[in-house]
C-alpha positions in Angstrom: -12.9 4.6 -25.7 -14.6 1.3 -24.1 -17.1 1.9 -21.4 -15.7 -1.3 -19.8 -11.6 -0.8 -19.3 -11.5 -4.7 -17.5 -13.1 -6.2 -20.3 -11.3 -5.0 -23.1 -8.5 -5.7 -21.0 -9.0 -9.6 -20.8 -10.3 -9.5 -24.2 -7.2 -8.8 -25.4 -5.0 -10.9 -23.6 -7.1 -13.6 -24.5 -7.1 -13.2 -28.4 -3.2 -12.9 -28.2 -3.1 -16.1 -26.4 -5.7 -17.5 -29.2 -3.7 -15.9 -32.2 0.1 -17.2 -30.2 1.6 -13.5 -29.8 4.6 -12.8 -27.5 3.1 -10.0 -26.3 -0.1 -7.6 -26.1 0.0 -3.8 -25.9 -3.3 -2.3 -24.2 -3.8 1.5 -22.6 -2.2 2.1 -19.4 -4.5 2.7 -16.0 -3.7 1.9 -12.4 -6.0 -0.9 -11.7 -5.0 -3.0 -15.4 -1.1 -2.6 -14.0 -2.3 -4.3 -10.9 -4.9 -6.8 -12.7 -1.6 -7.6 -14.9 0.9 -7.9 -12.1 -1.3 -10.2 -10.2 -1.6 -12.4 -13.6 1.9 -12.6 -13.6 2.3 -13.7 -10.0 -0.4 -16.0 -10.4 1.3 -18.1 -14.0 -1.1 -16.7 -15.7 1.1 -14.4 -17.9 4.9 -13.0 -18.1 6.8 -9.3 -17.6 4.7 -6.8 -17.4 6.0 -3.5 -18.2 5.1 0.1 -19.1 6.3 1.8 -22.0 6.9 5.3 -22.3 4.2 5.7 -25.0 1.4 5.4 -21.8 0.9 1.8 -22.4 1.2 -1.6 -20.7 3.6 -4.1 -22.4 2.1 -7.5 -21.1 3.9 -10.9 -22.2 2.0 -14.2 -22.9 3.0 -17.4 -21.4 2.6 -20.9 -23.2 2.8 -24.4 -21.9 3.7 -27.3 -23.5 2.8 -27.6 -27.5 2.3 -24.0 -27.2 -0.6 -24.1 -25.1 -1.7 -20.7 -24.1 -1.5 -20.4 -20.4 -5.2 -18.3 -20.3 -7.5 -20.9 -21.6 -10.6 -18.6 -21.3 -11.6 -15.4 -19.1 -15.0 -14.2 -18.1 -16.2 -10.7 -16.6 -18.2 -11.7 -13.9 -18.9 -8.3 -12.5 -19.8 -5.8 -15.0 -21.1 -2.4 -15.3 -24.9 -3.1 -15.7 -24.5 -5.5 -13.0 -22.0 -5.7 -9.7 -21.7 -8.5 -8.1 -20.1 -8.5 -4.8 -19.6 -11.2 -2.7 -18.7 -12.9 1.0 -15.4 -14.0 2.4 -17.5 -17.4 2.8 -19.6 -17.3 -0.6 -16.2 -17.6 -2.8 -15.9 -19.9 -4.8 -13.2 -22.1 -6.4 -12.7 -21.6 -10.5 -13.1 -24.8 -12.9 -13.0 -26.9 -9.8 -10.0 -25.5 -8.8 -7.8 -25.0 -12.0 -9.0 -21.6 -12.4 -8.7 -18.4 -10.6 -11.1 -15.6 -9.4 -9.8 -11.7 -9.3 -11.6 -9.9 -6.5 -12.0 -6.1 -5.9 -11.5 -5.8 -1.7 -11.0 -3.5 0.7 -7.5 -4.6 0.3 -6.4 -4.1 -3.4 -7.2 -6.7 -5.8 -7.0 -10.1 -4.4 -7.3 -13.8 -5.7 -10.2 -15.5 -4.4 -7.9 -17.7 -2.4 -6.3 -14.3 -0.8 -9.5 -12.9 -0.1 -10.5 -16.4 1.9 -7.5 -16.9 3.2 -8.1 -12.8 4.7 -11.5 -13.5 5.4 -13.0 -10.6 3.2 -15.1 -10.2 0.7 -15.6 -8.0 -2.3 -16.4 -7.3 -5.9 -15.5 -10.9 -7.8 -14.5 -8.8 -11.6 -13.8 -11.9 -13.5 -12.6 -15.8 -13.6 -9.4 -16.7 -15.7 -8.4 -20.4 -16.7 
């Protein structure tokens, strides 16, 4: 068992991008379905799917010459330390080419959601 579920979560899916798998399995909970689903909306990775085992299928995307789409992830937000920001304090990722994940009072948000809804929130990590 990890003590930090988000982490090991974009742990994995960066090492399968590093080692070119089609897919990563990792344990099934609420908040990594919707952490996954908004990847997938966002480019960042494929189908997402649940298996009947209790686990979360998750699909890797690649550019061109097999360039993993996730270049690198960081928890920004972790369990020793929160960090929570303001609608006006967020920040664009790797000047743009990267993407926050935000924790709001309305679900899990991209930091361009959250401006564009004018709330803040817990920033839990930056993919590129």
């Amino acid at each position: 068992m990890t003590t930090d579920p988000i982490s090991d979560f974009l742990i994995r899916l960066k090492n399968g991008s590093a080692v070119k798998r089609e897919r990563v399995i990792v344990p099934f909970s609420a908040m990594k379905l919707h952490l996954a689903e908004l990847l997938s909306r966002e480019g960042y990775v494929g189908r997402v799917s649940r298996l009947p085992s209790g686990s979360l299928e998750v699909e890797l995307r690649y550019g061109a010459g097999k360039r993993p789409a996730i270049a690198g992830a960081k928890r920004v937000s972790k369990p020793s330390r929160r960090l929570y920001v303001g609608a006006r304090d967020i920040r664009p990722v790797k000047r743009g080419h990267g993407l926050a994940v935000l924790s709001t009072p309305h679900g899990i948000l991209t930091g361009a959601e959250a401006r564009k809804k004018n709330t803040g929130g817990e920033v839990l990590f930056e993919i590129w």
